[in-house]
C-alpha positions as CSV (number, residue, x, y, z in Angstrom):
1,X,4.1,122.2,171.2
2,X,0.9,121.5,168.8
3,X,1.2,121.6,165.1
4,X,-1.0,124.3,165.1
5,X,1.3,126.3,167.8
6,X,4.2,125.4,165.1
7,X,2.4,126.8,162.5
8,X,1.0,130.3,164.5
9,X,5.1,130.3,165.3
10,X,6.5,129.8,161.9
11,X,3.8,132.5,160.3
12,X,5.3,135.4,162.3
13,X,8.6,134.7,160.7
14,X,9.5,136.7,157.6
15,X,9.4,134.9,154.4
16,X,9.6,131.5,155.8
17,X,8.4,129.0,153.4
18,X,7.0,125.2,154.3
19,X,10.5,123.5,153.8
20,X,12.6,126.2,155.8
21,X,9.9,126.0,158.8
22,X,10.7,122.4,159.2
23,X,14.6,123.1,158.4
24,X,14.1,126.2,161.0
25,X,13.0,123.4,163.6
26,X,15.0,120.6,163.3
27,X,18.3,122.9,163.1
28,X,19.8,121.8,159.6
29,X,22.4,124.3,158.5
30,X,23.6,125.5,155.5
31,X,26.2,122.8,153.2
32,X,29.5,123.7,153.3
33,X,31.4,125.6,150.4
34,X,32.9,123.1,147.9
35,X,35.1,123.3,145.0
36,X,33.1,123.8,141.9
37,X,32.6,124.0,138.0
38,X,30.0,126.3,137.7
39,X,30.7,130.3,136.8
40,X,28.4,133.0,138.6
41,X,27.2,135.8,136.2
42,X,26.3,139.1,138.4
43,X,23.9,140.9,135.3
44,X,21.1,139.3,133.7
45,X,18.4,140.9,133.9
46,X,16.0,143.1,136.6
47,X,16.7,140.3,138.5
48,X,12.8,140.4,140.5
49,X,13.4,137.7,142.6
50,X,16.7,138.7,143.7
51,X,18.5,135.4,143.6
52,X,21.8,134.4,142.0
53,X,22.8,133.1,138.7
54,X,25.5,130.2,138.3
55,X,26.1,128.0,135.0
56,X,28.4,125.4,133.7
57,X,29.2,125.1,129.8
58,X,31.2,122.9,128.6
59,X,34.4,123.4,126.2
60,X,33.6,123.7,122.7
61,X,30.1,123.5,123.0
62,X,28.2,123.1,119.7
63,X,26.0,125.9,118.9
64,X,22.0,124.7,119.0
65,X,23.0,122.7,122.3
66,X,19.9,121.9,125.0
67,X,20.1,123.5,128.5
68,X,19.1,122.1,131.7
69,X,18.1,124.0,134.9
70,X,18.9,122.4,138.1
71,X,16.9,124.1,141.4
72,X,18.5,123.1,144.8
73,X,17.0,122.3,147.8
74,X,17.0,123.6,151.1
75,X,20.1,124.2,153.1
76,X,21.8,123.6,149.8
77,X,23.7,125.7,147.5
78,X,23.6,125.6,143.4
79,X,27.6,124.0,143.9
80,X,26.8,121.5,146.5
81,X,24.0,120.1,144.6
82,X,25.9,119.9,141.5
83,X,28.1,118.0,143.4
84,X,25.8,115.8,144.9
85,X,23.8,115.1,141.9
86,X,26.3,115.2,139.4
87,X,24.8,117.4,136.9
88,X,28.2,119.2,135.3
89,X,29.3,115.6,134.8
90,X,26.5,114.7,133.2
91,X,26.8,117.9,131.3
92,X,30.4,117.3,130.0
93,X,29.8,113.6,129.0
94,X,26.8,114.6,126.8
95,X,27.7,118.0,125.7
96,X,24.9,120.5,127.1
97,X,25.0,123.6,129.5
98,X,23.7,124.0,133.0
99,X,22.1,126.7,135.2
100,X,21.9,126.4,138.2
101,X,20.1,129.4,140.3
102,X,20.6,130.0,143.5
103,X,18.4,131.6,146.6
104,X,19.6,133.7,149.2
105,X,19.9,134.3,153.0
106,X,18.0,137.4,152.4
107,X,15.1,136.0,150.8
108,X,14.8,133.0,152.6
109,X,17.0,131.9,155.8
110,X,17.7,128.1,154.7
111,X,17.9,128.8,151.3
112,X,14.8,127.6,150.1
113,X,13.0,128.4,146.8
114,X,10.0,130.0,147.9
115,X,7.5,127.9,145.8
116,X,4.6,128.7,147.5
117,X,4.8,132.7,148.1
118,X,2.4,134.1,145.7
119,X,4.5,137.1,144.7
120,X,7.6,134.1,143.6
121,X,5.3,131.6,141.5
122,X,3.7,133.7,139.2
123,X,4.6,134.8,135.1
124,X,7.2,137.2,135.5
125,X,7.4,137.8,138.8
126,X,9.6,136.6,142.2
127,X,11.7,134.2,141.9
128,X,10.4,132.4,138.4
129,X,11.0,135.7,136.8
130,X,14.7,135.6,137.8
131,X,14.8,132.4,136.4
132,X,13.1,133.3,133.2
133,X,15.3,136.3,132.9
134,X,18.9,134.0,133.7
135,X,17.4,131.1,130.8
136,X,17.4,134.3,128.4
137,X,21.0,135.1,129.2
138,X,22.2,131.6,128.2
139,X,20.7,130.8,125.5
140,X,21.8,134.3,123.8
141,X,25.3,134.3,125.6
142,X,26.0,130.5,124.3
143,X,23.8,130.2,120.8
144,X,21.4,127.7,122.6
145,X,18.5,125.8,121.2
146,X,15.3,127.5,123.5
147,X,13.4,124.5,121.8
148,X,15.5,122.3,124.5
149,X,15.3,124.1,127.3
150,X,14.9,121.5,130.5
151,X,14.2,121.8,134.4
152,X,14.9,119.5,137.6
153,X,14.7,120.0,141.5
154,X,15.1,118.3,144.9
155,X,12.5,119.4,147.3
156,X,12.1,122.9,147.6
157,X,13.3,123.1,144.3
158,X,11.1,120.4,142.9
159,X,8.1,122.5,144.4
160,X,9.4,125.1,142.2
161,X,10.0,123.0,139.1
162,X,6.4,122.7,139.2
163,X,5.5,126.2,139.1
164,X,8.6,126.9,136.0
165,X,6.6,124.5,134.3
166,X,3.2,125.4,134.7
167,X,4.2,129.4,134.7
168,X,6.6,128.6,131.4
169,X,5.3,126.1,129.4
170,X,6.2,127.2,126.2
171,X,10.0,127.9,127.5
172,X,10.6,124.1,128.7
173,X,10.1,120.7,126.8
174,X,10.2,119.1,130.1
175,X,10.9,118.5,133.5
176,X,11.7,116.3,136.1
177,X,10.5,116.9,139.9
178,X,12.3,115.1,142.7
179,X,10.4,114.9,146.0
180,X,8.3,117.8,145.1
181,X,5.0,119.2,145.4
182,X,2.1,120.2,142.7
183,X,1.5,123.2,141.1
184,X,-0.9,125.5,143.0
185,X,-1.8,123.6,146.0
186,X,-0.3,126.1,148.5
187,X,-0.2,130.5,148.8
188,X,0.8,130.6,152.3
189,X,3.0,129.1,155.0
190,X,-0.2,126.6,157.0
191,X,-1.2,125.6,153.3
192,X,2.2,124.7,152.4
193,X,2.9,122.7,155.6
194,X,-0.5,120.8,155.3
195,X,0.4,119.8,151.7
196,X,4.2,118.8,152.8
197,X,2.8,116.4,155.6
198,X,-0.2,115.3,153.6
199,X,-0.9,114.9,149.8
200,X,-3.7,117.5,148.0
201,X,-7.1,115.8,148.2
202,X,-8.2,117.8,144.7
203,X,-9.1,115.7,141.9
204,X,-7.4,115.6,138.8
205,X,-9.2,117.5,136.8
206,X,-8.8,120.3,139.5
207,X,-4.7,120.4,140.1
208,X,-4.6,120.0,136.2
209,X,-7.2,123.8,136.6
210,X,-4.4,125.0,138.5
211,X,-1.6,124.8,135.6
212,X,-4.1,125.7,133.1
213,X,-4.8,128.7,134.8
214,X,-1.0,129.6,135.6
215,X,-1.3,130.7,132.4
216,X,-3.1,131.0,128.9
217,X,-1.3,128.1,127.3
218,X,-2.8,125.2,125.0
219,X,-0.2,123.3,124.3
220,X,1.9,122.0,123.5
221,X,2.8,121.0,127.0
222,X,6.2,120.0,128.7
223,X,6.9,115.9,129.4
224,X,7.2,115.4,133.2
225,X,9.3,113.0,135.1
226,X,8.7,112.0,138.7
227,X,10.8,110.8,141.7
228,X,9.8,110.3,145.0
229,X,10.8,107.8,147.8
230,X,8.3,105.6,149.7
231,X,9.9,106.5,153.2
232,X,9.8,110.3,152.8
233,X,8.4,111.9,156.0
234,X,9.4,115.6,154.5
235,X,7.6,115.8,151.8
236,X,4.5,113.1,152.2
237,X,5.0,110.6,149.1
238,X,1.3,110.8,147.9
239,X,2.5,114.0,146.2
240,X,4.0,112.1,143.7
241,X,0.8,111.1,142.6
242,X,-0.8,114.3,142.7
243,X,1.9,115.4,140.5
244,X,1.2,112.8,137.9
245,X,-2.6,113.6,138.3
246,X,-1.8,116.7,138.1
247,X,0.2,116.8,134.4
248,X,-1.8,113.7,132.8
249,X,-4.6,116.2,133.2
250,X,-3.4,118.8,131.5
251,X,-2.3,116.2,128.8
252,X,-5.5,114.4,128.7
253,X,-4.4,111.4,129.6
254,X,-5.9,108.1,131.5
255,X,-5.1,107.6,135.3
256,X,-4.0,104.4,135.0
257,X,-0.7,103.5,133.9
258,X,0.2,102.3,130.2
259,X,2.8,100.4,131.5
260,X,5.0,99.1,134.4
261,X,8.5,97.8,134.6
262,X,11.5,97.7,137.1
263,X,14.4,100.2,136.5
264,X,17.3,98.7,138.8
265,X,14.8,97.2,141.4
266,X,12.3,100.6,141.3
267,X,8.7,100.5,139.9
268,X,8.5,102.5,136.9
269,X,4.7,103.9,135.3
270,X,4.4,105.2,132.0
271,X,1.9,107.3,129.8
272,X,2.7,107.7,126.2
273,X,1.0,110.2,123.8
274,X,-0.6,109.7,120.2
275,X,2.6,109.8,118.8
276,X,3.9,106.7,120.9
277,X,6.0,109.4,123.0
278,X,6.3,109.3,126.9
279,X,5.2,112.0,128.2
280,X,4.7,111.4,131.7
281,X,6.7,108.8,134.4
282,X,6.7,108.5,137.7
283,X,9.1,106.1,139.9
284,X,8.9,105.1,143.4
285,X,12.1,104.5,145.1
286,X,10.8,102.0,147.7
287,X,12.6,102.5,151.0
288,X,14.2,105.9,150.1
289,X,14.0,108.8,152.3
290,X,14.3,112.2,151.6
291,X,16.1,113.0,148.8
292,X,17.8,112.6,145.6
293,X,18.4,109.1,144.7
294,X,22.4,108.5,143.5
295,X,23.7,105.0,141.9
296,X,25.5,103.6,139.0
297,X,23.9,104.8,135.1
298,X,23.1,102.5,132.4
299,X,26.5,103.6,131.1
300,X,28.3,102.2,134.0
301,X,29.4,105.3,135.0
302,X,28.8,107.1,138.7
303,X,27.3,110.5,138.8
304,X,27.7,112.5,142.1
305,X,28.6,112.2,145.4
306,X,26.4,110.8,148.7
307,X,25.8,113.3,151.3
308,X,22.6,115.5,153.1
309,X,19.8,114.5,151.0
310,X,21.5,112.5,148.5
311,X,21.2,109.1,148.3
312,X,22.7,106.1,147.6
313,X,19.6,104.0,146.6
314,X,21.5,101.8,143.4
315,X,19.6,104.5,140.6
316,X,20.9,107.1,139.1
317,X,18.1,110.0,138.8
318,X,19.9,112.2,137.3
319,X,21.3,110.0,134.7
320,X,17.5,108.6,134.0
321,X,16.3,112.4,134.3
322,X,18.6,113.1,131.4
323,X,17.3,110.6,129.5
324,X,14.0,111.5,129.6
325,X,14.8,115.0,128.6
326,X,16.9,112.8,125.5
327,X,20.1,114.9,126.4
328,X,22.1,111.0,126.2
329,X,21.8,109.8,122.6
330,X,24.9,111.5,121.7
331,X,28.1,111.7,124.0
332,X,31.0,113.4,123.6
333,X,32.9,110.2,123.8
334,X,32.2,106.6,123.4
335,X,29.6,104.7,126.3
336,X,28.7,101.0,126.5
337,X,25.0,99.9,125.5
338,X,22.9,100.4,128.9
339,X,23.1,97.7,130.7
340,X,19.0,98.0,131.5
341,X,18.0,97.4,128.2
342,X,17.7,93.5,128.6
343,X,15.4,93.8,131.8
344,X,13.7,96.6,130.9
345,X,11.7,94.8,128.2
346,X,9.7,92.5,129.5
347,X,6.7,90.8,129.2
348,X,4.6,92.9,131.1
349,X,5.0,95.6,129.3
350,X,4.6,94.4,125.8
351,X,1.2,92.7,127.1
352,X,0.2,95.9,128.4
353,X,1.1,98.0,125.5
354,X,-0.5,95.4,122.8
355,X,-3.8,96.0,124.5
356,X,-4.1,99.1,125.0
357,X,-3.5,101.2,122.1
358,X,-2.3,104.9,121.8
359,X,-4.5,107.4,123.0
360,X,-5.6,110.9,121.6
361,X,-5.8,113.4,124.0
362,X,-8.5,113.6,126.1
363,X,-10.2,110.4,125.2
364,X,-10.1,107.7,127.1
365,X,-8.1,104.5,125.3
366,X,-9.9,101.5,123.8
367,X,-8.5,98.2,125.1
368,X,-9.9,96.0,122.5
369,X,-7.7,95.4,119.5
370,X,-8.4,96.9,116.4
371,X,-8.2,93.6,113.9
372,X,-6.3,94.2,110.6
373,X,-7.5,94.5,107.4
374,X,-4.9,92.4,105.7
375,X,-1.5,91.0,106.2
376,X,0.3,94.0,105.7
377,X,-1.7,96.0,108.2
378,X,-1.5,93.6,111.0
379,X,2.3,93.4,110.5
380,X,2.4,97.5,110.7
381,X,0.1,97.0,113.8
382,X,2.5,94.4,115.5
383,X,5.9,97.0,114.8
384,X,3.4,99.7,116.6
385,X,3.3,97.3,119.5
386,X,7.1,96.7,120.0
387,X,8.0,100.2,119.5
388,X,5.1,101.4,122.1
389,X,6.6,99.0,124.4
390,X,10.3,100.2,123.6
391,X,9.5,103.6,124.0
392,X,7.7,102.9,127.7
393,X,10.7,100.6,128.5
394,X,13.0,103.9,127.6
395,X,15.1,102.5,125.2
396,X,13.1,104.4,122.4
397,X,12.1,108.0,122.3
């Protein structure tokens, strides 16, 4: 059968997004219950998109704590991923809640998030208005901070990180997208399935439009962290760079990376703001399928479990996502130093951060050094260096 006989067949299906087409075809089923952490809460709102609400809060939970909500992908549940990907673990280790929504059979027969269905992706609406509407809950039911409010995804859920964030971003300080799709590049089923198999051809400037115009927002805007493997023949890998296009964009920042380094073996970029601040990373888990990537964290400890779509690759995402989102200064016990931070500093990035100097939004960076006026200025500008190149290495926020 031609792709474009697949597609005519997958339209006449009823709410069938890109990812369940493909999940529709190849026969993948729904994971299998498991034991789990996480607490399902039946009221929280009108509820528009009609999905289900699950969280995990730790004991004794300090009031003013962050929240982190973890989308699923498809033929998952909100426990199996959890499982998988180890976020209640994470969770009780550095003291901060969890919600994990859930889709249903009903609104989509493989589970799937339906990230591209215009009546689902849009300000209070669908399916991110249920999620709006379940953030609310927790942060009045457990005295959260809504200044620390974080998202992540796999997938289908990573498509839909993308439209929390460019629907919401005054709710979330950040997110993290794992082998995802941009904001706004697909409202229907042949759209969706053209940007899964190949990435958007828009320019930057245009998929940054696209947030913009999600809705009227000026900033300031959420940090965005970016995982997708090389070997993906899901989702096409060049959508991880549309995704970085898309949110240095909106942040007015250069294409080119500030700097590059190896995180256990895995190309790392990184864009900093004024402030010295990363606000954008993107790594490429060379040889990875798709997937969420699974390994060993910096604390030497494991989080989650191998299985459909979860990979051992030797990285821990979701240890490195919660990083990002600064959830692992504090623990609730004592950790080791992280083993990376010897090989994350090396010379390449403090050549690359010494010259090129911060940039202001939407200008485009000098790379000539700015010479100092006297001895005490160039030692100020030398400690800007090192803690430019600290904070791209990740060892400084």
């Amino acid at each position: 059968m031609s792709l474009a006989k697949n597609i005519e067949f997958l339209s006449h299906l009823p709410r069938l997004s890109g990812f369940n087409g493909l999940a529709a075809v190849y026969g993948r089923s729904l994971a299998p219950a498991v034991d789990s952490p996480l607490v399902e809460t039946a009221d929280f709102g009108s509820n528009p998109g009609a999905l289900k609400m699950y969280s995990f809060v730790p004991e004794e939970l300090p009031r003013g704590a962050a929240l982190v909500v973890v989308l699923h992908g498809c033929g998952q549940t909100a426990a199996g991923y959890d499982l998988g990907a180890g976020w209640s673990t994470l969770a009780r280790h550095y003291g901060f809640a969890l919600l994990l929504p859930e889709q249903q059979v009903a609104n989509n027969a493989n589970t799937c998030f339906n990230w591209f269905n215009p009546a689902d992706i849009k300000r209070g609406k669908g399916e991110a208005g249920s999620i709006r509407q379940m953030i609310a809950r927790m942060v009045v039911d457990h005295k959260l901070d809504p200044r620390r409010i974080y998202i992540t995804g796999l997938s289908a859920g990573g498509a839909m990180t993308s439209v929390m964030l460019a629907t919401y971003p005054d709710v979330f300080a950040a997110g993290a997208i794992v082998a995802g799709l941009p904001f706004g590049i697909a409202t229907n089923l042949r759209e969706a399935l053209n940007g899964m198999m190949q990435a958007s051809s828009r320019t930057a400037n245009e998929l940054g439009d696209l947030v913009r115009g999600a809705w009227k927002h000026h900033g300031p805007w959420p940090k965005v962290s970016v995982w997708h493997g090389s070997a993906d023949r899901t989702v096409n890998p060049g959508n991880a760079d549309a995704i970085v296009r898309q949110w240095l964009d909106v942040h007015g920042l250069p294409e080119a990376p500030m700097a590059a380094t190896l995180v256990d073996g895995y190309p790392r970029e990184v864009w900093w703001d004024s402030n010295g601040e990363t606000v954008v990373e993107s790594y490429t888990i060379t040889g990875m399928a798709h997937g969420t990537p699974l390994g060993v964290a910096a604390n030497d400890e494991r989080y989650g479990e191998a299985g459909a779509f979860l990979i051992e690759a030797g990285i821990s995402s979701s240890y490195h996502i919660a990083n990002f989102f600064g959830l692992t200064e504090r623990t609730r016990r004592s950790a080791p130093a992280p083993r990376e931070a010897v090989k994350l500093v090396t010379q390449p990035v403090a050549k690359e951060a010494a010259k090129q100097p911060m940039p202001l939004p939407r200008a485009t960076p000098s790379r000539q050094a700015v010479p100092s006026r006297n001895l005490r200025g160039r030692a100020r500008e030398i400690s800007d260096v090192i803690t430019r190149a600290l904070t791209a290495a990740g060892l400084m926020k």
